[in-house]
RODO-422094 format. One record per residue (C-alpha): residue number from 0; x, y, z. Coordinates in Angstrom, 2 decimals, padded with zeros to 5 digits, always signed. Each point is the difference from the previous one (the first is absolute). Example, Ala and Ser with C-alpha at 12.3 -4.5 7.8 and 13.67 -1.06 7.14 Angstrom:
<atoms>
[atom 0; [+012.30; -004.50; +007.80]]
[atom 1; [+001.37; +003.44; -000.66]]
</atoms>
This chain:
<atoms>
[atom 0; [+093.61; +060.73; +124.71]]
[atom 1; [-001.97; -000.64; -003.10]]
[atom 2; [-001.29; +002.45; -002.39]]
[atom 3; [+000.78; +000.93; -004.21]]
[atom 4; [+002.99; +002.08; -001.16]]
[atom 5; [-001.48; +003.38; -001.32]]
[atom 6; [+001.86; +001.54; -002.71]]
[atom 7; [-000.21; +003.27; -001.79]]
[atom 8; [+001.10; +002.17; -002.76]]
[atom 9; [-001.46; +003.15; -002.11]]
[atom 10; [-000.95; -002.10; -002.65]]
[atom 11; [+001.05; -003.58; -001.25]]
[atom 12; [+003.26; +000.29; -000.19]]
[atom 13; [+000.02; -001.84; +003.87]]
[atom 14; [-000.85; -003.07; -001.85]]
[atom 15; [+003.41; -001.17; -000.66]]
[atom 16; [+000.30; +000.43; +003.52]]
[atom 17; [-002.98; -001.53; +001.14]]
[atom 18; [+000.72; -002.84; -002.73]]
[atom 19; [+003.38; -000.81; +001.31]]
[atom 20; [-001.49; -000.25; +003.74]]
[atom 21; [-002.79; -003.06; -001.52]]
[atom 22; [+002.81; -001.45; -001.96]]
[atom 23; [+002.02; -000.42; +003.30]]
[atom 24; [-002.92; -000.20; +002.63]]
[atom 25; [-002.73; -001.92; -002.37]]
[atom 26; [-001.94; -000.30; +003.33]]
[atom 27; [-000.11; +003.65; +001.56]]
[atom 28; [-003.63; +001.56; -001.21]]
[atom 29; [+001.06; +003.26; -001.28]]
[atom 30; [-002.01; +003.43; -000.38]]
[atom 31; [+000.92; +002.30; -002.20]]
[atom 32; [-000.90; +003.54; -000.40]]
[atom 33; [+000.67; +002.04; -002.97]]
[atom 34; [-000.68; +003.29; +000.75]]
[atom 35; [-000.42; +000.95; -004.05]]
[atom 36; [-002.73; +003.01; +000.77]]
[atom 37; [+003.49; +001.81; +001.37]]
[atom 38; [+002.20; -001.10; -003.00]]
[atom 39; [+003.16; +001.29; +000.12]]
[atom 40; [+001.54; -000.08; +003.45]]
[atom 41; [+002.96; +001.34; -001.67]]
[atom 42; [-001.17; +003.48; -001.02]]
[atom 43; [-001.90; -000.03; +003.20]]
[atom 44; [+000.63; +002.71; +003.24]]
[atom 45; [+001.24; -001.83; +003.05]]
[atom 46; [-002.97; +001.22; +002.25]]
[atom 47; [-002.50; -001.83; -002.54]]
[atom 48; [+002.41; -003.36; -000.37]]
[atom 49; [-000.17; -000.14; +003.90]]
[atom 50; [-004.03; +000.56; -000.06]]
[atom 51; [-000.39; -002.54; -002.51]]
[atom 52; [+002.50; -002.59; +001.66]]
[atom 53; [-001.58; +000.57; +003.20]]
[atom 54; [-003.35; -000.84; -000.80]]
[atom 55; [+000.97; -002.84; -002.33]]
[atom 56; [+002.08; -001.33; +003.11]]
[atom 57; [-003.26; -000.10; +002.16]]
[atom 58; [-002.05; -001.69; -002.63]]
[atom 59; [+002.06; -002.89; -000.35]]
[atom 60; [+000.76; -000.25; +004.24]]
[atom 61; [-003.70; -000.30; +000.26]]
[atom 62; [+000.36; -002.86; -002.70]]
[atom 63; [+002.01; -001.62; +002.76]]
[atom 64; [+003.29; +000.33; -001.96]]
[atom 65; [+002.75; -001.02; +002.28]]
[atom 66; [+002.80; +001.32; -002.39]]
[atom 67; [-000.66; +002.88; -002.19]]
[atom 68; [+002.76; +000.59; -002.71]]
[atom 69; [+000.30; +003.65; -001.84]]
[atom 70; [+000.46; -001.11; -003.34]]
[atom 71; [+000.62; +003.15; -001.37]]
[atom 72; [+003.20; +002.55; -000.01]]
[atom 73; [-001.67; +003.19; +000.61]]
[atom 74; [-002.30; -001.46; +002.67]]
[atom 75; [+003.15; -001.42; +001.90]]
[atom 76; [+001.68; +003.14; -000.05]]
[atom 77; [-002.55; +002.29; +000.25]]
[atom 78; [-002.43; -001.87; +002.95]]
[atom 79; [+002.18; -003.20; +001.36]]
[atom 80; [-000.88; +001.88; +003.75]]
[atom 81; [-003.08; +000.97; -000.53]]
[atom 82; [-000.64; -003.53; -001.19]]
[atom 83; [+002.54; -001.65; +003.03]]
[atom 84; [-002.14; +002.43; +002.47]]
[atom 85; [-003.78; -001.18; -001.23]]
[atom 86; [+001.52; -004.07; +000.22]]
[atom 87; [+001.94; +000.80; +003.04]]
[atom 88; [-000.84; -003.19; +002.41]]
[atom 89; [-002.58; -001.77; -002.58]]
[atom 90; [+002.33; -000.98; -003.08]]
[atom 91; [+003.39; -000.09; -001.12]]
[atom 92; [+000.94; +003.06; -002.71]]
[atom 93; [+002.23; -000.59; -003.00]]
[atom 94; [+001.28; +002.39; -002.41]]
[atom 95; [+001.61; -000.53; -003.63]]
[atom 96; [+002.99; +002.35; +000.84]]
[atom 97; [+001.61; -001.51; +003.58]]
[atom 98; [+000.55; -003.15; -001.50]]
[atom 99; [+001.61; +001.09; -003.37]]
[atom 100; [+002.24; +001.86; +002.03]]
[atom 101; [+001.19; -002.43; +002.04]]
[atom 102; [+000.25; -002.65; -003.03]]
[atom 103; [+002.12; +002.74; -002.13]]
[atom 104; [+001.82; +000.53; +003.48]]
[atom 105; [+001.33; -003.55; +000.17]]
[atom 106; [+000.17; -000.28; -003.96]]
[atom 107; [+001.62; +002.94; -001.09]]
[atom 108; [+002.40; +001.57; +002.97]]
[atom 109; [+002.53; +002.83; -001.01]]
[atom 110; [-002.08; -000.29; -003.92]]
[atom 111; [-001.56; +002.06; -002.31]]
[atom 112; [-003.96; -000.21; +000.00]]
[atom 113; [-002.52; +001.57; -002.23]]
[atom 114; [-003.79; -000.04; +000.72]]
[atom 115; [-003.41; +001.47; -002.18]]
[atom 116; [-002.74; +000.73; +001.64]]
[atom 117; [-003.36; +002.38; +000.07]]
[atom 118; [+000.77; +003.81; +000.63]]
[atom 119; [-001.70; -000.35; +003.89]]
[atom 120; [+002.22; -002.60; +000.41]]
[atom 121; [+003.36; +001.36; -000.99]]
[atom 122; [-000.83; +003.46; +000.91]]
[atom 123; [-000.25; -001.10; +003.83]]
[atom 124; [+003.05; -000.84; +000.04]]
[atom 125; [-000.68; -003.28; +001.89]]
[atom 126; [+002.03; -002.59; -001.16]]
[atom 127; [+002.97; +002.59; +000.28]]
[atom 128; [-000.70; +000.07; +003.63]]
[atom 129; [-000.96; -003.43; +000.68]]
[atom 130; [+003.74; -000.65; -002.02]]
[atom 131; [+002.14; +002.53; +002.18]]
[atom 132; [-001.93; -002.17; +002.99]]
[atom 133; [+000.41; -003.42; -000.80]]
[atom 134; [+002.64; -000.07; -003.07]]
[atom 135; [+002.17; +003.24; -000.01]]
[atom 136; [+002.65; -001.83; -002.04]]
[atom 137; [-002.74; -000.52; -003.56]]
[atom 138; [+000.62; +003.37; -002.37]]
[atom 139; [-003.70; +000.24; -001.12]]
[atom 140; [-001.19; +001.84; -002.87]]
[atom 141; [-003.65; +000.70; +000.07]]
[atom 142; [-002.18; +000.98; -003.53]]
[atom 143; [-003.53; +001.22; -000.06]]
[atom 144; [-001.95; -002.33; -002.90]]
[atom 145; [-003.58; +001.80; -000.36]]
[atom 146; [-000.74; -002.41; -002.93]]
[atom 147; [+000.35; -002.88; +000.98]]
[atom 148; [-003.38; -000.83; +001.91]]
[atom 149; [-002.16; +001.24; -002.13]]
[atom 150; [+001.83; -001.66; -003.11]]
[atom 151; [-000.07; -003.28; +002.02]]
[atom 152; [-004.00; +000.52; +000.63]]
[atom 153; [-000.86; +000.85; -002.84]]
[atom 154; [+002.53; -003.50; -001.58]]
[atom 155; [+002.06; +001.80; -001.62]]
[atom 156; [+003.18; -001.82; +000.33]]
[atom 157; [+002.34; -002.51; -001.87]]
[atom 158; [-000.55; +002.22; -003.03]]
[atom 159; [+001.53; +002.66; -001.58]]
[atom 160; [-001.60; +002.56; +002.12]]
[atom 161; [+001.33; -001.51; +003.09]]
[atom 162; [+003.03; -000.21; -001.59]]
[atom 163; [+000.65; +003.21; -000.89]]
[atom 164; [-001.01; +001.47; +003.39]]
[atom 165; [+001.62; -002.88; +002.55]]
[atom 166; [+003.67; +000.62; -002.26]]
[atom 167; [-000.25; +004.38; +000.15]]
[atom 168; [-000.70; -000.52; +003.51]]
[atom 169; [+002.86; -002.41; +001.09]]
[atom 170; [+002.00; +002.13; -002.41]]
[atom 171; [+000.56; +002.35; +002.84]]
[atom 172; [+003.57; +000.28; +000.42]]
[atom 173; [-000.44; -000.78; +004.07]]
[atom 174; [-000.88; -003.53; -001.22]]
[atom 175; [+003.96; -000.93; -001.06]]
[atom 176; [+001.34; -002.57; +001.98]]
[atom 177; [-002.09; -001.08; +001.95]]
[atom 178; [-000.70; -003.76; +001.35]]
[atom 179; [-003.68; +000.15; +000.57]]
[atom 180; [-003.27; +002.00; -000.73]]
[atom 181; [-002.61; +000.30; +002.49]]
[atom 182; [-003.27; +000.18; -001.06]]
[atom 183; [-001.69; +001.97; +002.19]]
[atom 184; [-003.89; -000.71; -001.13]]
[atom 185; [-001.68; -002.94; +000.40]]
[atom 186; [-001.22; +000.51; -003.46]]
[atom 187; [+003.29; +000.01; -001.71]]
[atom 188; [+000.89; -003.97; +000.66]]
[atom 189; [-001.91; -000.78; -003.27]]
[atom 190; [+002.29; +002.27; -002.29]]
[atom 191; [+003.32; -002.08; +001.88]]
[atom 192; [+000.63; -002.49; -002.48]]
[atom 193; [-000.36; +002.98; -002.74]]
[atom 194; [+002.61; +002.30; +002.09]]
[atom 195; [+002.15; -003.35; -000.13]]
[atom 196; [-000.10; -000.43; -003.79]]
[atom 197; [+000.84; +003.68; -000.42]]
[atom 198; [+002.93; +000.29; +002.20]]
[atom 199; [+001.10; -003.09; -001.06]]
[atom 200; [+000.47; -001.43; +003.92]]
[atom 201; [+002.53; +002.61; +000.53]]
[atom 202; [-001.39; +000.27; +003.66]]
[atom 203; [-002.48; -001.89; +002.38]]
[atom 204; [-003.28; +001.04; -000.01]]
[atom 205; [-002.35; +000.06; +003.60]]
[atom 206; [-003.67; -000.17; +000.01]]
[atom 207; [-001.70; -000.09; +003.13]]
[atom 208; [-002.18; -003.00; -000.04]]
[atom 209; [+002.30; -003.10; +000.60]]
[atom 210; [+002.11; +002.65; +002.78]]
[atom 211; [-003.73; +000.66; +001.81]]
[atom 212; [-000.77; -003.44; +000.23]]
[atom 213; [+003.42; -001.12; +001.36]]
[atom 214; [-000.53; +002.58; +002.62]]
[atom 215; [-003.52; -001.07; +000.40]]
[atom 216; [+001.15; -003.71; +000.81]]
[atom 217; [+002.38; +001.06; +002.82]]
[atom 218; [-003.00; +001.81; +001.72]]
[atom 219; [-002.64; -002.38; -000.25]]
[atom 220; [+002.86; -002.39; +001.51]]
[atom 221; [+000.69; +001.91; +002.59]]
[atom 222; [-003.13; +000.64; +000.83]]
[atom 223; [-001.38; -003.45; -000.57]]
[atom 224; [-003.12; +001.72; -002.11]]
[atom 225; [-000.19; -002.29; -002.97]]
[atom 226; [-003.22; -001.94; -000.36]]
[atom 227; [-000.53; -003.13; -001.85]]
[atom 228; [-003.38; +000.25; -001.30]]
[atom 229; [-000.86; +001.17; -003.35]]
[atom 230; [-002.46; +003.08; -000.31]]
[atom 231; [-001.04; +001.95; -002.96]]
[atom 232; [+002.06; +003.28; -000.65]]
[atom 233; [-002.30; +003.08; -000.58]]
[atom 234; [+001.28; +002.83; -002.05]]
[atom 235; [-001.42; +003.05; +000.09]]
[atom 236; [+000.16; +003.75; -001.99]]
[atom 237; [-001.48; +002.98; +001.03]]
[atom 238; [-000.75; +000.62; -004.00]]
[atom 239; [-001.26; -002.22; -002.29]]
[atom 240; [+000.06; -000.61; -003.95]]
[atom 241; [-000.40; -003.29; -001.63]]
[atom 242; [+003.56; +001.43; -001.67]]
[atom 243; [+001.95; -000.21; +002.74]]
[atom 244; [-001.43; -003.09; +001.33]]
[atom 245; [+001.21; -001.53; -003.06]]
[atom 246; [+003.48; +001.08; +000.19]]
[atom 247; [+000.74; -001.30; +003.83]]
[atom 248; [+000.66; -003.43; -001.82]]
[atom 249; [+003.34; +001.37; -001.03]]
[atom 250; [+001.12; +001.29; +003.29]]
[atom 251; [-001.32; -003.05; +002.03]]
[atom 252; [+000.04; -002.60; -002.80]]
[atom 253; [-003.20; -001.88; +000.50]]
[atom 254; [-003.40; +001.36; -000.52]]
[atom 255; [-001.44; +001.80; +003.21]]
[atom 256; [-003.33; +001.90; +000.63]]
[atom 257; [+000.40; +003.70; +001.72]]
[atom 258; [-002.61; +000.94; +002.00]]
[atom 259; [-001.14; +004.13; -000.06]]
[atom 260; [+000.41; +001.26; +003.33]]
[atom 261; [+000.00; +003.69; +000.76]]
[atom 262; [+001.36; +000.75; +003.42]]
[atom 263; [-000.55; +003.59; +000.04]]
[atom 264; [-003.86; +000.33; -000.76]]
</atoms>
């Protein structure tokens, strides 16, 4: 079965995501949609996450997607069955939080583990479930950090701001000893080498991008979905400014064009 990989986020931050999929599958066409109109997830209500996810989810299944990746946190824990319902039968599902689980399971048994996130996504209280499922042996210490996206957005790291706010948050005392970090937001893999210099390396830190596409390559193996033809990849926002445009080059490191599509007019 032939057909794109449709991946989406709230914003940009699903770049690194969608980046690290081209980077190991340079012949997939991918679609991305950014739904930046709803911008936050994170301080988002469940019910609207789940409207939003549900009509994004449609969109890119009448793109033809075959795989459709939820490359954002809140989305994954807020809508992955609304999303898995809408696909079910037409194309495979993949959230960000499943497969950091299971890599942290296999990693990081009877350890410490800290994670950041967006206050949807630690609130829900996902990853403590989908732990006490599939890794009941990681201690996991979960941290709302509310400025991080928008400090990321708007570039604001490796500086002193980003400094100052990355250190008082890890600062938290729940943070001692442990062996990894999670980072629970799609957005956060581009402040990773700055957490690293700060802490010195004391622990590992997990993005989600290279852990997606691992996951990714099992299913398209199993399924024997991957194509060989090279297609342009279509990116598209439902809000537009010449701004943001601009600043996609430094989540998917190459010049791309968004296209304005509003799904909800």
């Amino acid at each position: 079965m032939a057909g794109p990989i449709g991946v989406f986020d709230s914003g940009i931050g699903g770049l690194t995501v969608a980046r690290s999929i081209k980077d190991h599958f340079p012949n997939e066409k991918l679609i991305y949609f950014g739904d930046t109109a709803h911008l936050p997830y994170g301080d988002k209500s469940r019910d609207a996450i789940r409207h939003y996810s549900q009509r994004i989810s449609q969109f890119l299944l009448a793109q033809g997607c075959k795989v459709i990746v939820i490359a954002c946190n809140s989305a994954s824990s807020s809508a992955y069955e609304v999303v898995s319902e809408v696909c079910e039968g037409k194309a495979l599902v993949i959230n960000v939080i499943d497969p950091m689980v299971r890599y942290v399971g296999k990693h990081y048994s009877g350890k410490k583990v800290g994670l950041i996130g967006t206050h949807r996504t630690v609130d829900s209280g996902e990853y403590e479930k989908r732990f006490s499922e599939i890794a009941p042996d990681v201690s996991l210490f979960s941290l709302s950090t509310p400025l991080l996206v928008p400090m990321i957005e708007e570039g604001y790291y490796q500086n002193q701001i980003s400094h100052e706010i990355i250190e008082d948050y890890l600062a938290n005392p729940g943070f001692q000893e442990i062996s990894a970090l999670i980072l629970a937001c799609t957005h956060y893999p581009l402040i990773a080498d700055e957490i690293r210099e700060l802490t010195q390396n004391k622990f590992e830190v997990l993005g989600s991008p290279d852990i997606i596409s691992r996951e990714l390559a099992e299913a398209l193996r199993h399924t024997e979905r991957q194509k060989r033809s090279v297609e342009k990849d279509h990116f598209y926002v439902s809000d537009f400014t010449e701004s943001f445009e601009h600043s996609t080059k430094k989540f998917f490191g190459v010049e791309i064009h968004l296209e304005h599509l509003d799904l909800w007019s």
